[in-house]
N, C-alpha and C positions, 0 to 999 in steps of 0.2 A: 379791397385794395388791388389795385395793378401793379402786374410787374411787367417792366420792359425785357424783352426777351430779344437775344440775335439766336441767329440758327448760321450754322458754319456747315457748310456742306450739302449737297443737296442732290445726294445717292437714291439709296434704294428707304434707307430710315430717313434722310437727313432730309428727301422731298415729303415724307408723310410728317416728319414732327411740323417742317414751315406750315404745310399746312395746318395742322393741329394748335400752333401757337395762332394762327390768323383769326381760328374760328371759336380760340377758346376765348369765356368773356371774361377772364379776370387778367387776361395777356396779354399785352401789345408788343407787335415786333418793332424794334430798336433798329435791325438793321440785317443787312444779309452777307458770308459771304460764299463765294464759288470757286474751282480751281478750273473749269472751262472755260474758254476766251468765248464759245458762241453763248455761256448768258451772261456774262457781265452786260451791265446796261438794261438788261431786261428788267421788269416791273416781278415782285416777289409773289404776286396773285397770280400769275401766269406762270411762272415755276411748279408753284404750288399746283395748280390746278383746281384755285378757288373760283376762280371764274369771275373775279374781281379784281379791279387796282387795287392796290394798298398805298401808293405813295414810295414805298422802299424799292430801292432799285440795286439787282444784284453789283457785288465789288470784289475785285480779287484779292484788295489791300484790306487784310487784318487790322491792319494800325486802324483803319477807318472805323471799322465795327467798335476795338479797345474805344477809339475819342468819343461815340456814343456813347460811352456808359450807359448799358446796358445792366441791368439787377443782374441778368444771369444772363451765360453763354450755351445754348445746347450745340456741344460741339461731334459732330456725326461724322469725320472725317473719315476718310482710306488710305486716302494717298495725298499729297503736294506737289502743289506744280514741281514739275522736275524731278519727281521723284518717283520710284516704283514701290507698289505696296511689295512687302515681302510675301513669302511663300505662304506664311500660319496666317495672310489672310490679317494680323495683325498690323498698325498703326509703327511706321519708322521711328528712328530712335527723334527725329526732328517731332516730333507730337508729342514728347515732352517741354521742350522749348515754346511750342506753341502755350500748352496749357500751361507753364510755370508764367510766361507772360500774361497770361489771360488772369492767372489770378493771383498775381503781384501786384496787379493793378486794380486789386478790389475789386473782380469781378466773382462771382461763383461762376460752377460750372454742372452742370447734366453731359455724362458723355457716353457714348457709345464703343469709343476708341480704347486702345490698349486693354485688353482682353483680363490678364492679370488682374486689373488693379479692383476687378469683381470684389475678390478677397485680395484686400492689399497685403494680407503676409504670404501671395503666393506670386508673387511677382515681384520684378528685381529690386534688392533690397537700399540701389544707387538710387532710382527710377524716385521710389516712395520717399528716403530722403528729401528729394530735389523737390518734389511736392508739397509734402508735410513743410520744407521752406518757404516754397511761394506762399500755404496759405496761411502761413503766419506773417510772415510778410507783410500782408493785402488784408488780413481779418477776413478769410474767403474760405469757403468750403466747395467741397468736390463728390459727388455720385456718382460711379460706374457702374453700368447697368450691365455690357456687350450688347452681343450681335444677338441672343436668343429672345423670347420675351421670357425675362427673368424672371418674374414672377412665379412661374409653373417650377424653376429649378429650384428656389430658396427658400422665399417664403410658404408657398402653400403646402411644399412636403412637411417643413418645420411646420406648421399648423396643426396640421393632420394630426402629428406625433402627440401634441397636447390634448386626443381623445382615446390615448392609451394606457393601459397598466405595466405594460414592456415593447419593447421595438427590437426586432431582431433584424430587420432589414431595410432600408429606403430605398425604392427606387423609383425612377423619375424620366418617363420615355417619350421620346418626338415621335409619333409614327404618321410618315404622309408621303404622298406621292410626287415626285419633282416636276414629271415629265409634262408639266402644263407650264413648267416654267419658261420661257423666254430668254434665259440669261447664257448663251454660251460660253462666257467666260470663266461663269460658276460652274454650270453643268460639267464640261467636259475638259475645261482645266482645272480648277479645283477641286473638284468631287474625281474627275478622271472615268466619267460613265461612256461606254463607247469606245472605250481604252484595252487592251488585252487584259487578263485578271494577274497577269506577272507584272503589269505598269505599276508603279508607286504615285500617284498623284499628290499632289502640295498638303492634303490635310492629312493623310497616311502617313507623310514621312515622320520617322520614329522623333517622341517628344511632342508634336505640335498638340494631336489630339489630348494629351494632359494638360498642355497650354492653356488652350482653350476653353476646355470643361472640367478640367481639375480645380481651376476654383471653386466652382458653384459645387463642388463633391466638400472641397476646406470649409468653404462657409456652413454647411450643412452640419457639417461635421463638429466647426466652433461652438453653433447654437445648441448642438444634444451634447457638448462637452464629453465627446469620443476623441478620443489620444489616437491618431491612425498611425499605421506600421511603415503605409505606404501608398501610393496611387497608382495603381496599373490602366492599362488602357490594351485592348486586342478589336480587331473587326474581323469580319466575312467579307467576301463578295457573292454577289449570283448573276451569272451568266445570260445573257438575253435569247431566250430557246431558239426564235429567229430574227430577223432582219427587222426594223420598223422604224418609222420615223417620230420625231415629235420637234416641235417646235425648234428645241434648241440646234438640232439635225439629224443626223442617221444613226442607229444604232445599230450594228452590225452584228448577227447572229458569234455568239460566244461570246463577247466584249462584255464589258460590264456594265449591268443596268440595273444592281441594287446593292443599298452597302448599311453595313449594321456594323454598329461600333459602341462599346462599352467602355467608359472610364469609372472605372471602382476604386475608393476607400477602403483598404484593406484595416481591419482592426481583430484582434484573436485570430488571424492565421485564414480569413475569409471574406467576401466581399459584402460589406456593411452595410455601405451608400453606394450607388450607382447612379451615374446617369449616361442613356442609350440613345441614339440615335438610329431609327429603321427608315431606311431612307429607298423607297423605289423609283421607276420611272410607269409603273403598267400599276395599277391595281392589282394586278391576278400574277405576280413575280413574285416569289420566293414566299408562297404559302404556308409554309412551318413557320415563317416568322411571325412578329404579333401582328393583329388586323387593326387597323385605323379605328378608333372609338367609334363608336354608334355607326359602324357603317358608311361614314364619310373619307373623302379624300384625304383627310389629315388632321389628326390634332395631338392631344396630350393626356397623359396618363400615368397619377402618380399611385403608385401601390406602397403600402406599410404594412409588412412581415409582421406582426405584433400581437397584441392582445389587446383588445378584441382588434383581428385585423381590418384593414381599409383599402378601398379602390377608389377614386376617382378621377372620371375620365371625362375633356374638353374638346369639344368639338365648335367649328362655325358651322351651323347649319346650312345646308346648299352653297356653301361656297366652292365654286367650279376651281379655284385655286387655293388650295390651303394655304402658300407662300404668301398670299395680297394680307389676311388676317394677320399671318404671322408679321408680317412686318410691320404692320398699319402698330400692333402692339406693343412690340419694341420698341417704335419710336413713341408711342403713347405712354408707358411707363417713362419714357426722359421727361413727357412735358407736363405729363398728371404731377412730376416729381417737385416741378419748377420754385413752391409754394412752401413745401417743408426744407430744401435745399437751400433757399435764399434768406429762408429763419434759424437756420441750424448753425452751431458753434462752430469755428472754423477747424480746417480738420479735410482726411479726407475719411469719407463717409460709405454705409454699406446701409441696404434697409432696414437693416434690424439695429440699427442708431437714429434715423428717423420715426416722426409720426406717419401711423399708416398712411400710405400713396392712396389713393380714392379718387374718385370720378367726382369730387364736390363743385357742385356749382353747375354739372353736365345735364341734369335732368331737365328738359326743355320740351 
């Protein structure tokens, strides 16, 4: 069976899922939209970077994509015209309005957007009201996946867990290098690298870092059925020994070019579940911290404290950018999702309410 698919957005995820709905064979794209005035009108193969027409041509008007009727919406947004993404990096309070319209009108939805609604009992309790109405509404259901590739935080540590006789601890760590990244606006506005180590930059300011990655700690924590105390969150910085440049621009000797941050599940008086972020700009910065799995630029690594304990650690191999993987997979989880999503009771949804996500139909 095909499903018709729109893709809403067309960022850093929301250009790899178009792609990935163009080239998946059980998908058809329905329709596109964008909040740049230079691609509206453009052809959605040339966004993508399929390197083919498709016939769909980007729109900035939503209503056009809803008159598609489209099976599902993967909606990848940041921000709206006219409007400024906030600080946590999260989706305006207008991105509920979007998605309540989206699936009032019997659409489902895959989304990226609204960070919370990972685990929807850690996000506002207005917010999932307003949803849980659209999709009874519509008979529509809804997946949040975020901005990470979730997979490595939810399901695979919960997996793990099912080859032990006890668990004393989960934890769950991004380790990769940024400094190949391209993005100035992430690098040294939101991350704040290059910044004095006294700067608070947007993801630091107190609460967001729990925002963020405290759910996928909630979710974790539902499925081993742990009662937590609490959710803490602390980081480090480390100093750039000297001056150097990278893509994003200049990092100046003492400023900050690496940042480690921890949000833990506290349960018994101790940190349960964690999940860590080691984030550099150099390979060779702040070496007491943990090293990138097998020796690459970046990947993932989840350990289980337990009996008999476990390690397992993800890597792309030779990839000169860890961020292109990481991304390529976050949007991949929205669109591998598309299938169980569009067959699922209405509702909104987390993956351990679905059938397992899988690459079916991918082997070619």
């Amino acid at each position: 069976m095909a499903y018709r698919v729109g893709q809403w957005a067309t960022g850093n995820v929301g250009r790899q899922a178009l792609r990935a709905i163009i080239e998946h064979p059980d998908l058809e794209l329905a329709g596109l939209v964008v909040s740049d005035p230079a691609k509206v009108g453009r052809d959605a193969g040339e966004l993508s970077g399929v390197g083919r027409r498709t016939g769909i041509r980007a729109t900035a008007d939503p209503a056009a994509l809803i008159a598609a009727r489209p099976d599902v919406i993967s909606y990848c947004a940041v921000g709206t015209a006219g409007r400024r993404e906030v600080a946590t990096g999260n989706r305006p309070a207008d991105a509920v309005d979007d998605l309540c319209r989206v699936l009032e009108a019997g659409i489902d939805v895959v989304s990226s957007a609204l960070i919370p609604l990972v685990h929807p009992g850690s996000a506002d309790p207005g917010t999932v009201r307003r949803l849980r109405a659209a999709c009874a509404a519509g008979r529509s259901s809804m997946l949040t996946t975020g901005l990470d590739p979730g997979f490595m935080n939810d399901v695979l540590p919960v997996l793990l867990t099912g080859l032990c006789l006890s668990v004393r601890t989960v934890r769950v760590s991004e380790v990769m290098c940024y400094g190949r990244w391209d993005k100035p606006e992430a690098i040294v506005g939101k991350f704040g690298f290059g910044a004095p180590l006294d700067h608070v930059p947007p993801i630091l300011r107190p609460g967001v870092l729990s925002l963020m990655w405290g759910p996928a700690v909630r979710l974790i924590a539902e499925r081993l059925d742990v009662a937590l105390d609490d959710v803490t969150e602390e980081y480090e910085l480390c100093p750039a020994p000297e001056t150097f440049a990278i893509p994003a621009g200049t990092i100046a000797e003492g400023t900050s070019a690496g940042l480690r941050f921890r949000v833990a599940g506290i349960a018994g008086g101790r940190p349960a579940i964690v999940v860590e972020h080691v984030t550099r700009l150099r390979e060779d910065l702040a070496p007491h911290w943990p090293a990138p799995p097998f020796g690459q630029a970046g990947g993932y690594r989840v350990e289980i404290d337990g009996e008999p304990p476990w390690r397992m650690d993800i890597a792309n191999p030779g990839a000169a950018d860890p961020t292109v993987p990481g991304t390529l997979a976050t949007a991949l989880r929205l669109v591998n999702a598309v299938p169980a999503v569009a067959a699922a009771p209405p509702g909104l949804h987390t993956p351990f309410t679905l059938p397992m996500i899988t690459g079916r139909r991918l082997l070619r």
